[in-house]
C-alpha positions as CSV (number, residue, x, y, z in Angstrom):
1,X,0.0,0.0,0.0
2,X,1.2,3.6,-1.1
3,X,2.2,5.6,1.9
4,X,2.3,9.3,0.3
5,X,-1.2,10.6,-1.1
6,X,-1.5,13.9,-3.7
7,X,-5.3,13.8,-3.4
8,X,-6.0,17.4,-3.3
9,X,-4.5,18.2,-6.7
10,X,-6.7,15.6,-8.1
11,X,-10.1,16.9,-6.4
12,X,-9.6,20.7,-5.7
13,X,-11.9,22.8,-7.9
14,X,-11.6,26.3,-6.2
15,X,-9.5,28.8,-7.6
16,X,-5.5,28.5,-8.2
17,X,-4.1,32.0,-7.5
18,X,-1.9,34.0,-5.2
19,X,-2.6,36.7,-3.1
20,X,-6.6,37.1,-2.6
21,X,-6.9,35.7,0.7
22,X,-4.9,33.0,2.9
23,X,-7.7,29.8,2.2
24,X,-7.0,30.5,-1.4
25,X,-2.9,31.0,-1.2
26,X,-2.9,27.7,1.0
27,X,-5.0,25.2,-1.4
28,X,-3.1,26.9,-4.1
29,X,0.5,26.1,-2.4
30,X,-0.7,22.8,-2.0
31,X,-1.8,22.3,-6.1
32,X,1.0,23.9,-7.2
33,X,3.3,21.4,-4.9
34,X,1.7,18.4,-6.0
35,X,1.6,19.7,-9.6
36,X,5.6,20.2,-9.2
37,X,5.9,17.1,-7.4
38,X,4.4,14.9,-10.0
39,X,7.1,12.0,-11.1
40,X,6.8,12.5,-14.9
41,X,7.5,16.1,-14.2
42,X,10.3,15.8,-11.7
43,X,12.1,13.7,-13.8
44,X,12.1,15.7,-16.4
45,X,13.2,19.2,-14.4
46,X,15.6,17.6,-11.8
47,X,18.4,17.7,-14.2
48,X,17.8,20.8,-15.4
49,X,18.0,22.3,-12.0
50,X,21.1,24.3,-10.7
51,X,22.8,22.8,-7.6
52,X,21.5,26.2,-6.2
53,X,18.2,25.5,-6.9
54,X,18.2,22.0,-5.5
55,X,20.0,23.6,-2.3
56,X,17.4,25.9,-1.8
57,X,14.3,24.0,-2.4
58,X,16.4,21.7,0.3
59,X,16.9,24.0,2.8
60,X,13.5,25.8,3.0
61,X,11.7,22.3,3.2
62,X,14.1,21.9,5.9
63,X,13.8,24.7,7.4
64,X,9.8,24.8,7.2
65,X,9.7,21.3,9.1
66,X,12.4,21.9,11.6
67,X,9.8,25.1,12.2
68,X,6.4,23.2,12.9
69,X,6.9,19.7,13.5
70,X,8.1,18.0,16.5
71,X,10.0,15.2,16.3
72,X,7.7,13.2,16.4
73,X,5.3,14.6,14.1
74,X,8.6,15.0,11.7
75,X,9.0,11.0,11.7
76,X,5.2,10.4,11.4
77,X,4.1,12.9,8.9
78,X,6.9,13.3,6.6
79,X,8.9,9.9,7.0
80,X,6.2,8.1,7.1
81,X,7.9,5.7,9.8
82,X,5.1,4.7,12.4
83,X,7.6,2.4,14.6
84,X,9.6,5.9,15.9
85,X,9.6,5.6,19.2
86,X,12.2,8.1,21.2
């Protein structure tokens, strides 16, 4: 069974655009991330990408889950590992 789910791109049928009001700018984060995300997609940037554009996607994911996860949220939410146990 998959562990990761991109539902929302698949089912969202509000509006995609930046700057009207904070329910719209999140839902339209999350498209565009699963959008940009997408394998076929990926594939076909991620060579194309600078190493300073990998480093900085890197870091502000980083930085955003160092920010508001715990640690245990961290290992539950993003690794997906549901035997963490401190």
């Amino acid at each position: 069974m998959n562990q990761h789910s991109h539902q929302f791109v698949e089912t969202y049928t509000g509006l995609v655009g930046f700057g009207m009001d904070r329910d719209t700018d999140q839902n339209t984060i999350i498209y565009y991330l699963q959008k940009f995300s997408d394998d076929a997609l990926m594939q076909h940037l991620i060579r194309k990408m600078t190493q300073e554009e990998l480093d900085e996607i890197f870091e502000l994911i980083n930085r955003i889950l160092k920010a508001h996860l715990s640690e245990d949220e961290y290992h539950r939410l993003f690794l997906k590992d549901e035997h963490h146990h401190h």
